[in-house]
C-alpha positions in Angstrom: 0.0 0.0 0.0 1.0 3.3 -0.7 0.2 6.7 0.8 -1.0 8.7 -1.9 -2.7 11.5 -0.3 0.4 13.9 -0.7 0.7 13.7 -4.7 -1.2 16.3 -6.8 -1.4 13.5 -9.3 -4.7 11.7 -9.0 -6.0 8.3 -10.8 -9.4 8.3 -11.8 -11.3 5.2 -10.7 -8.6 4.9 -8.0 -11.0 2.8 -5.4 -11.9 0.4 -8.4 -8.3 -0.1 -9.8 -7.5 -1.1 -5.8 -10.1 -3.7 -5.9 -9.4 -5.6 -9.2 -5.3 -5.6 -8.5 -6.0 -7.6 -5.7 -9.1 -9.7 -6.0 -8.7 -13.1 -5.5 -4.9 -12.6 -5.4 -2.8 -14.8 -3.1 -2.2 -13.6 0.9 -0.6 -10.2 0.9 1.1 -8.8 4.4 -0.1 -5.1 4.4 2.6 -2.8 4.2 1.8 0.7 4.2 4.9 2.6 2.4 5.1 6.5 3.1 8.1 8.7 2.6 10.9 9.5 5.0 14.5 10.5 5.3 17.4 9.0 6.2 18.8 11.4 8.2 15.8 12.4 9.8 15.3 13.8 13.6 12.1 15.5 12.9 10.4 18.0 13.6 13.7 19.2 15.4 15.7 18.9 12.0 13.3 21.1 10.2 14.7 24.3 11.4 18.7 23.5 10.7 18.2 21.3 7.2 18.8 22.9 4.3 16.7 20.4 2.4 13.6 21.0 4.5 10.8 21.6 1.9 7.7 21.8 3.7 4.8 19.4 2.8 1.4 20.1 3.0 0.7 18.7 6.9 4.3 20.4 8.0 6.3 18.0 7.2 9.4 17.6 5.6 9.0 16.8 1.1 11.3 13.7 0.6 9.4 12.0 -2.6 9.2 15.0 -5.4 5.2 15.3 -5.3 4.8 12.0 -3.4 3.9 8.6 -4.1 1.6 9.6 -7.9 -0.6 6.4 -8.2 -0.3 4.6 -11.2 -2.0 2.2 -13.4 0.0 -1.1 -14.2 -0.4 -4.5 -15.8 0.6 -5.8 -12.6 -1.9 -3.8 -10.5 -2.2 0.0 -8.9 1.4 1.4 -8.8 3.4 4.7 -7.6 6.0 6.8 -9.0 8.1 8.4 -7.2 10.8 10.3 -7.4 13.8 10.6 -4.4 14.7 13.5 -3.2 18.5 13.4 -1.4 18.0 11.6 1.7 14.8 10.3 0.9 13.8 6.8 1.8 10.4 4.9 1.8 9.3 3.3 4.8 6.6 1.0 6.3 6.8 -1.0 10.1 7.2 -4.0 9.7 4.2 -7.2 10.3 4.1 -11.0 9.6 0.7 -11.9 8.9 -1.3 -11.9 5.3 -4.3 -11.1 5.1 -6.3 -12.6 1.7 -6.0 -10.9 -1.6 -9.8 -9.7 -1.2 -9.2 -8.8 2.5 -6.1 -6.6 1.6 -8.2 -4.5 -0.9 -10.6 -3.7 1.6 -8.3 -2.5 3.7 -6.1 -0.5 1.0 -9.3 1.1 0.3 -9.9 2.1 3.8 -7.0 3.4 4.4 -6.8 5.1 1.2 -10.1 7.0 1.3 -9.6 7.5 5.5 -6.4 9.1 4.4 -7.9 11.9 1.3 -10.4 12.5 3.8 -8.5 13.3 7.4 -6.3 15.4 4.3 -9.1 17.6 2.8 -10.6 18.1 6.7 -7.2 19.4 7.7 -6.9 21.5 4.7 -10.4 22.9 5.3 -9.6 24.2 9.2 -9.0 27.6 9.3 -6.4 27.4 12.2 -2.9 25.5 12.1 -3.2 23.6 15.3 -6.5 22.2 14.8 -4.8 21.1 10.9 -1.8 19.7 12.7 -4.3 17.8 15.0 -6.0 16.3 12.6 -2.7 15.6 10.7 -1.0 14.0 14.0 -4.5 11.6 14.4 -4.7 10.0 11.2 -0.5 9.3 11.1 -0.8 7.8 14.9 -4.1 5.9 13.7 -3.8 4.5 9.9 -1.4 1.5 11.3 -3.9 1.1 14.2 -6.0 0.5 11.7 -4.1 -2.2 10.0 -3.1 -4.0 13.1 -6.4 -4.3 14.0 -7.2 -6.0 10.5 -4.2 -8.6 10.9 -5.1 -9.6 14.6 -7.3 -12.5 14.0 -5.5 -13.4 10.9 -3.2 -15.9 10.0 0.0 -16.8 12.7 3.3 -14.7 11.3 5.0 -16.4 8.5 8.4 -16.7 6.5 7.9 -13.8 4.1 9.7 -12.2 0.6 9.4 -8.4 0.0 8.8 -8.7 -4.6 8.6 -5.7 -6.2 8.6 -4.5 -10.2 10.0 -1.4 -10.9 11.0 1.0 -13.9 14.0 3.2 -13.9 13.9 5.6 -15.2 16.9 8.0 -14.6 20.3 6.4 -14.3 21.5 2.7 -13.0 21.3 2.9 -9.3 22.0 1.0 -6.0 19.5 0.8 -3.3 19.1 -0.8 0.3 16.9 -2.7 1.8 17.2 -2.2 5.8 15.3 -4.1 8.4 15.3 -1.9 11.8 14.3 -1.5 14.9 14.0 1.6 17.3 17.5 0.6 18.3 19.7 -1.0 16.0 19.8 -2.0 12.3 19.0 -5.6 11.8 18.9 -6.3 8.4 20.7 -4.9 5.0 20.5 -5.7 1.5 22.0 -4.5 -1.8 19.5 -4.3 -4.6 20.9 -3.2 -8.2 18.6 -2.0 -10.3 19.4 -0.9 -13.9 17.8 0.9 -16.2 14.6 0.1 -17.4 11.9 -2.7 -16.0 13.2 -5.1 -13.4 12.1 -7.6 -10.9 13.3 -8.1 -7.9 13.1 -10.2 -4.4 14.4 -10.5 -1.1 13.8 -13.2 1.6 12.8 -11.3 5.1 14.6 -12.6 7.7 12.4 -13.8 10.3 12.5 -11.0 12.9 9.1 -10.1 13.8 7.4 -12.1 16.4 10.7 -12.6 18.4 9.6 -9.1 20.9 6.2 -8.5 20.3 6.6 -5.3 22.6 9.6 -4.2 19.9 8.4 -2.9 16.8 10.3 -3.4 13.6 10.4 -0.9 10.3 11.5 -1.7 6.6 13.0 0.8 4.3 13.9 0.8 0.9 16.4 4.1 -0.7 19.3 4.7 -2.6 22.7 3.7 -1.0 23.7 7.0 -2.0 21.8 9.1 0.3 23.1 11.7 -2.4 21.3 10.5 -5.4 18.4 12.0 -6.8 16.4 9.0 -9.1 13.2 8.5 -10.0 11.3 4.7 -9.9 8.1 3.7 -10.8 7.3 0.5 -8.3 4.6 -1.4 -10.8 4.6 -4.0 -7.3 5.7 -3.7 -3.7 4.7 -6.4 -2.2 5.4 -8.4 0.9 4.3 -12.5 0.5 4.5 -15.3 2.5 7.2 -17.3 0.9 6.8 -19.9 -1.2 9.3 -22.3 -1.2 8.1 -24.1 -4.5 8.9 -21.2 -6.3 12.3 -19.4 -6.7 15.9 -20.6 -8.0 16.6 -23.5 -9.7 18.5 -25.6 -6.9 22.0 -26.1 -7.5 23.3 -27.8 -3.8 21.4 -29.0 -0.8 22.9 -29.1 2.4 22.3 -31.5 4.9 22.2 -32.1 8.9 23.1 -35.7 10.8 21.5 -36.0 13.4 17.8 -37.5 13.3 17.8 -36.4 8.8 20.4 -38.3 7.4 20.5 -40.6 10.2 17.4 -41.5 12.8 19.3 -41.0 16.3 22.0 -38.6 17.6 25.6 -39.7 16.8 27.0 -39.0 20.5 24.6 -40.9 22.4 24.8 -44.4 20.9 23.9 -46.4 17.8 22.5 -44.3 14.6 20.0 -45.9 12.0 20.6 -44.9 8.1 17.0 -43.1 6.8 17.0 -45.4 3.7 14.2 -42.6 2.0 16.7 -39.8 2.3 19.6 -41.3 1.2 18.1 -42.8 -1.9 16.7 -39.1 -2.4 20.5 -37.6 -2.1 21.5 -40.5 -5.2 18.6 -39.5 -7.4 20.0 -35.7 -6.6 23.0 -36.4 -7.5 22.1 -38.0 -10.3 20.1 -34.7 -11.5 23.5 -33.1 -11.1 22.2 -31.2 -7.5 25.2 -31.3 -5.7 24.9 -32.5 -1.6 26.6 -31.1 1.1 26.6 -31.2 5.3 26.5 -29.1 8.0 26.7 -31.1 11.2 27.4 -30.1 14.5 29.2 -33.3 15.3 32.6 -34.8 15.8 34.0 -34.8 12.5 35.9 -38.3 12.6 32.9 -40.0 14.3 30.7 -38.3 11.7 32.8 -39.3 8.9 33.2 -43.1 10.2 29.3 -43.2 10.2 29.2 -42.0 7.1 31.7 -44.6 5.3 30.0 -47.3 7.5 26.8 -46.8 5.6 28.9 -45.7 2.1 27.6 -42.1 1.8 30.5 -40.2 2.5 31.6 -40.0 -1.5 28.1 -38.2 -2.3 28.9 -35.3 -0.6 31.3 -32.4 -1.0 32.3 -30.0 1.3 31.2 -31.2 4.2 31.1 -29.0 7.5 31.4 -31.0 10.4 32.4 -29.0 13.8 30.5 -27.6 16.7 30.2 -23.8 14.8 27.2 -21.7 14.0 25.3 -23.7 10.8 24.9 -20.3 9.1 28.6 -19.8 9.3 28.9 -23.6 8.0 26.3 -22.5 5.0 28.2 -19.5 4.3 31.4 -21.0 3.9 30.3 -23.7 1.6 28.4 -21.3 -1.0 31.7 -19.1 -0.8 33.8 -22.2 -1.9 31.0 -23.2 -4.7 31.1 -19.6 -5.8 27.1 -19.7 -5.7 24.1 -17.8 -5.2 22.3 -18.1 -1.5 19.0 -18.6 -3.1 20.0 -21.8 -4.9 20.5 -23.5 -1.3 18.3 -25.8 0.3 19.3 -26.8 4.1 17.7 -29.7 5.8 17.6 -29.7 9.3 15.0 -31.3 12.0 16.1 -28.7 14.7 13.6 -25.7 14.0 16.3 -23.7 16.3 19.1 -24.3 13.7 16.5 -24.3 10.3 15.8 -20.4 12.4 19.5 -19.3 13.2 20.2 -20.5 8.9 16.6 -18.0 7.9 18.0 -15.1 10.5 21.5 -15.0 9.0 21.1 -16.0 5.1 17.4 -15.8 4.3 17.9 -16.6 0.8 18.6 -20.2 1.5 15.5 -22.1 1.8 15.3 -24.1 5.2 13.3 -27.2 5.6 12.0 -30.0 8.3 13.6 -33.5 6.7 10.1 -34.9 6.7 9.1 -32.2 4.3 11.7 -32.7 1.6 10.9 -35.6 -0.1 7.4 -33.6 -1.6 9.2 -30.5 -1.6 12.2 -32.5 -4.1 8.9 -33.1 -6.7 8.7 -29.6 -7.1 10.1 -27.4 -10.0 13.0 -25.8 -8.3 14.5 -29.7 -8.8 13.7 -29.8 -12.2 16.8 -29.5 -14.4 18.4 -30.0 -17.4 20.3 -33.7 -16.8 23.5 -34.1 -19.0 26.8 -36.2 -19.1 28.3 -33.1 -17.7 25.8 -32.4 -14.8 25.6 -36.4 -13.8 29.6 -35.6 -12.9 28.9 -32.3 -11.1 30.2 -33.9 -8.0 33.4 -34.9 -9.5 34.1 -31.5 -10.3 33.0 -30.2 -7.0 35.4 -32.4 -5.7 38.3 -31.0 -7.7 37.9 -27.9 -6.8 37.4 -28.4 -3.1 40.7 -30.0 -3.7 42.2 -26.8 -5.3 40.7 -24.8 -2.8 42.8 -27.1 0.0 45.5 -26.5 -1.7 45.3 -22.7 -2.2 44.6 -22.4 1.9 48.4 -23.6 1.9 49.8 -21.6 -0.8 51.9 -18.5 0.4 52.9 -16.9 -2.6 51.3 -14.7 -5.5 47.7 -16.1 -6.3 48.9 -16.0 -10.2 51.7 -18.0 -9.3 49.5 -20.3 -7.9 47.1 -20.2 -10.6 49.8 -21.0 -13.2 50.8 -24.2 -10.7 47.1 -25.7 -11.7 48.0 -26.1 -14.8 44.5 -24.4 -16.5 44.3 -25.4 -20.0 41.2 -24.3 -22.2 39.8 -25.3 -24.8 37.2 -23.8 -27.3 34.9 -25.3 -30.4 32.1 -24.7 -32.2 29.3 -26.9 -30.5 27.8 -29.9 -31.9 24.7 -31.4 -32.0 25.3 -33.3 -28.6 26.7 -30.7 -27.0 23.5 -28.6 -27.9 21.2 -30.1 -24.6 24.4 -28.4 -22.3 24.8 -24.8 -24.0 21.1 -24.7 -22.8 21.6 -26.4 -19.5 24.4 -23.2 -19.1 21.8 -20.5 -20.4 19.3 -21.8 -18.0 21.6 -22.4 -14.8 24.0 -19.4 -14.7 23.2 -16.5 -13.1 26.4 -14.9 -11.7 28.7 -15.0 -14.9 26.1 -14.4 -17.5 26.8 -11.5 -19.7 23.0 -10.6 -21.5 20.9 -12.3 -18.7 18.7 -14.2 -21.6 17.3 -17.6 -21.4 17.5 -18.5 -24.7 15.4 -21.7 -25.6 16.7 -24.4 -26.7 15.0 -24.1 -30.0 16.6 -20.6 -30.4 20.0 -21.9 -29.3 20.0 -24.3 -32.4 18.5 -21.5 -34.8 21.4 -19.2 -34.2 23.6 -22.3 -33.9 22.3 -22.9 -37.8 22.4 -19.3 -38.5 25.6 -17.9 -40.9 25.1 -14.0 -38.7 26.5 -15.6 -35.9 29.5 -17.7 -34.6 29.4 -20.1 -31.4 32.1 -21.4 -29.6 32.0 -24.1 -26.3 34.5 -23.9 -23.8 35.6 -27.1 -21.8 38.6 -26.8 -19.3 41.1 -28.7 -16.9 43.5 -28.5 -14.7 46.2 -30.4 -12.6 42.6 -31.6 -10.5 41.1 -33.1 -13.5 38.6 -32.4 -16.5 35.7 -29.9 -15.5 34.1 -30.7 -19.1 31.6 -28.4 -21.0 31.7 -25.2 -18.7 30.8 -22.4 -21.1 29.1 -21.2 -24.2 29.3 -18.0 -26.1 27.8 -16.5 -29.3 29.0 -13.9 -31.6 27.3 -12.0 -33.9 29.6 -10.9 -37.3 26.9 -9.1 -39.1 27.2 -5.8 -37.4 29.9 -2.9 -37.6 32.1 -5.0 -35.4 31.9 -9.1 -34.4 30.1 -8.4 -30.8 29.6 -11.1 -28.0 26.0 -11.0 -27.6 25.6 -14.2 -25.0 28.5 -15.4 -22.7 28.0 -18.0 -20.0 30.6 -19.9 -17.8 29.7 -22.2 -14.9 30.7 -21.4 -11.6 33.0 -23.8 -10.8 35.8 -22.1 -13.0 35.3 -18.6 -11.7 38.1 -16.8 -10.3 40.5 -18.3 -12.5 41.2 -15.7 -15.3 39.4 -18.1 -18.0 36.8 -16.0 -18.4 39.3 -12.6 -19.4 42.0 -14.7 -21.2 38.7 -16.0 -23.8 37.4 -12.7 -24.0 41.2 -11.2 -25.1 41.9 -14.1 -27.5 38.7 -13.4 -29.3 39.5 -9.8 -29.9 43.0 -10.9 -31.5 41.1 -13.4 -33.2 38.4 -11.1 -34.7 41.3 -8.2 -35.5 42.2 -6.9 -32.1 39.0 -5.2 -31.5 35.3 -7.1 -30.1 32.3 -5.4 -29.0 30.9 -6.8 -25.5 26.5 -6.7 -24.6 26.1 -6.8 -21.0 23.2 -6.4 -19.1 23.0 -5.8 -15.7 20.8 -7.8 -13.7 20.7 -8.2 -9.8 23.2 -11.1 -9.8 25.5 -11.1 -12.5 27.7 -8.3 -11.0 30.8 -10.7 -11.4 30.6 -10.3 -15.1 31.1 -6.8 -14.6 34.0 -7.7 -13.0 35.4 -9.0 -16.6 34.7 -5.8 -18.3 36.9 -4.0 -15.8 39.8 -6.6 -15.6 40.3 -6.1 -18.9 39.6 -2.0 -18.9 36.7 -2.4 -21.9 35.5 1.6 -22.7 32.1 2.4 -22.8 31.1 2.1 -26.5 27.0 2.3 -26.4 23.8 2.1 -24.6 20.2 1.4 -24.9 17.2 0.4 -22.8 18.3 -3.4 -23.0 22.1 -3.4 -23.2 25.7 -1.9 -21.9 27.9 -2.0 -25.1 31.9 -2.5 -24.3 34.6 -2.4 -26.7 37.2 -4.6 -25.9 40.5 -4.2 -27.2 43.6 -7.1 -27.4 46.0 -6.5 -24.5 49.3 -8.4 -25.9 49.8 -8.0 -22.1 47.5 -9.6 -20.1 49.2 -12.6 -18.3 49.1 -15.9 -19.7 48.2 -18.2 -16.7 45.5 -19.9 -19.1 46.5 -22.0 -22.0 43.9 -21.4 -24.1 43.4 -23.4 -27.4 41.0 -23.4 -30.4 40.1 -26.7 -32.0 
């Protein structure tokens, strides 16, 4: 919900549009967003600040003409436009209300709200207007509490929101508070033009019920002046079903993997979850452990019952589980949100949510539906069934690097990394998909290509395609990326370029990208488009100082030019 009273735009039908975005929708938790500062101490900062603009109730103008409602395909939107300083804020609840219930009450609050404004504006005298001002801001989220007593018990939620940029690419925050301390902090890049976005809330509210808790969304340069239209702002209960393809799951010991706890006797093996962790890693989902346990106990169990080869990565020590999690998506250079952790301790599954609410936590006794769902539903190829096996490597390398004491180049070139590149063929088709599909982080254009359009440019004379497979001194990674160039323009330009994960951070990715602009004359024009994960392919673009050659609403155009220079720790070879 959005306050709308202070914008001079208005949207005819306003009451009507309210009703239909929301009828029959899914449980929404009421937010109610209005506009503040970042800096704020009012009133006492009104005085000293030289921003202070003064609004029609008094207060301080941080949105330029408020939230102006809008009408979206997605529903009853706002524009607004951030002053410096400015911020959007709403406290913070736990409880849905039904798609029909949360109309009624965006309604209410709505029309309450024009008409406690017009009353004001109709008093003759400033006190009695500031009255009337100060008793509907003290009594709208009176109103929605009331609304969301009786409703459902709080719930795991995710803050999804739509928006259009419309100014400039920009950074913004989203901050979980209390009165007393900042709780929660997230960085959201959004680029120019329409993007979605969401963010797991950690599960805060409910722990103090006397403590009340705020969200805020705002630029992390309090500096910046950028306008947004939010088509959606929503808070939802989560739904684990839907989300990010899962790429590892991470399981606990005691009473999941194994019926009994480890330290106080004999342990049974739970027959249905460990054929359920063979079928995953047969789907190419990698398995890992987080185990407060004695690790050479833990890991005798886990021969005894011949398990311990299906999983990599293994944390097995009396530390925090979320510092456990952390550690092992750091090493498998992965996203949060691809991470499902299994635990029957509701304490622990609640320490995991509080500290990395991306990963998706879950009773044992839940997982074998929840493992029907889409989110388990991948490509399978040769090179997925042996995702393990190159897990393993590089938790090998990454062993091996902990010792290393010299330059990290030096180390590099002691791997060994050779490269290879080809144009694809027909059986190697099924995994340049897989990649378009899976990668998130190191994926230049952020399309999902289909596979039918994969083979149509694969057949098309515009454009040249190349597979990369790689190796080291740890063994053969396979198929790990695909790229596509176009030749028809003014200059060959990389249009898609995806690498897997698990060869990231080892200057395969720049040493491609340099060979192909010697190989196409020393110059290559490079697409990116920024999307809210694939920062690291940014990285690439800066590595090898590409210059700003063109924009446009969909991409970021690079030229890259040959740098005779650049080190050559990759052998890199075309076939």
């Amino acid at each position: 919900m959005f306050e709308f009273i202070y914008s001079s735009r208005k949207l005819k039908g306003l009451q009507n549009v309210i009703s239909h975005s929301y009828k029959n929708k899914q449980p929404i938790v009421p937010l109610f967003w209005t506009e503040h500062c970042v800096e704020c101490s009012a009133p006492a900062c009104y005085a000293t600040c030289p921003r202070f603009r003064k609004r029609a109730d008094g207060d301080c103008i941080r949105l330029v003409d408020g939230f102006a409602p809008i009408k979206t395909e997605d529903g009853i939107g706002a524009e607004c436009e951030f002053r410096t300083w400015a911020k959007i804020e709403s406290q913070l609840k736990t409880r849905p209300l039904s798609g029909n219930a949360y109309a009624r009450l965006y309604q209410a609050v709505t029309t309450l709200g024009y008409l406690f404004r017009h009353l004001a504006m109709s008093m003759p005298f400033k006190p009695i207007r500031k009255f009337i001002d100060d008793g509907w801001f003290s009594y709208r989220q009176k109103l929605i509490n009331l609304m969301m007593e009786r409703k459902e018990p709080a719930c795991a939620l995710t803050l999804r929101g739509v928006v259009q940029n419309h100014d400039h690419p920009s950074t913004f925050l989203v901050d979980i508070k209390s009165f007393s301390a900042l709780l929660y902090r997230k960085a959201i890049e959004i680029p120019m033009g329409k993007v979605e976005f969401s963010v797991n809330i950690p599960p805060y509210e409910g722990n103090d019920k006397k403590e009340l808790y705020f969200i805020n969304l705002h630029p992390v340069n309090a500096e910046e002046h950028v306008k947004l239209a939010f088509r959606s702002l929503e808070l939802l209960p989560t739904d684990i079903t839907m989300g990010k393809k899962v790429k590892c799951v991470v399981w606990d010991l005691d009473n999941t993997i194994w019926n009994g706890t480890l330290i106080e006797g004999n342990v049974t093996l739970n027959e249905r979850l460990k054929d359920l962790i063979v079928d995953l890693d047969q789907r190419g989902i990698v398995n890992s452990i987080a185990s407060k346990n004695d690790p050479e106990e833990a890991e005798r169990k886990l021969k005894a019952f011949g398990i311990d080869d299906y999983f990599v990565f293994k944390k097995i020590n009396w530390n925090p589980k979320s510092a456990n999690i952390a550690n092992t998506i750091k090493q498998m250079n992965i996203s949060p949100d691809t991470v499902v952790f299994v635990d029957d301790n509701p304490f622990e599954r609640n320490e995991v949510s509080l500290h990395i609410p991306d990963v998706t936590s879950i009773d044992p006794s839940e997982m074998e539906d929840f493992a029907r769902c889409d989110r388990f539903n991948a490509v399978v190829t040769d090179d997925s069934k042996k995702r393990r096996q190159t897990y393993k490597m590089l938790e090998t390398m990454h062993k091996e690097e902990e010792l290393w004491t010299g330059n990290i180049d030096d180390f590099l070139r002691s791997c060994n990394i050779k490269a290879i590149i080809s144009a694809p063929k027909e059986e190697e088709i099924r995994r340049c998909y897989e990649l378009l599909q899976r990668t998130n982080q190191l994926n230049s254009s952020g399309r999902r290509l289909s596979i039918d359009k994969v083979r149509e440019i694969l057949q098309d004379n515009r454009y040249e395609s190349f597979v990369l497979k790689s190796s080291d001194k740890f063994g053969d990674y396979g198929t790990v990326g695909f790229l596509i160039i176009n030749k028809n323009g003014e200059r060959p330009t990389v249009t898609d370029f995806v690498i897997s994960c698990r060869v990231a951070n080892k200057k395969i990715e720049p040493t491609l990208i340099n060979y192909l602009a010697n190989r196409y004359g020393g110059e290559l024009l490079f697409n990116y488009k920024r999307t809210l994960r694939n920062g690291p392919m940014h990285a690439i673009i800066e590595e090898l100082a590409m210059q700003p050659y063109a924009s446009s609403d969909t991409y970021e155009t690079y030229l890259c030019k040959h740098d005779a220079s650049y080190p050559d720790i990759v052998d890199l070879r075309e076939r």
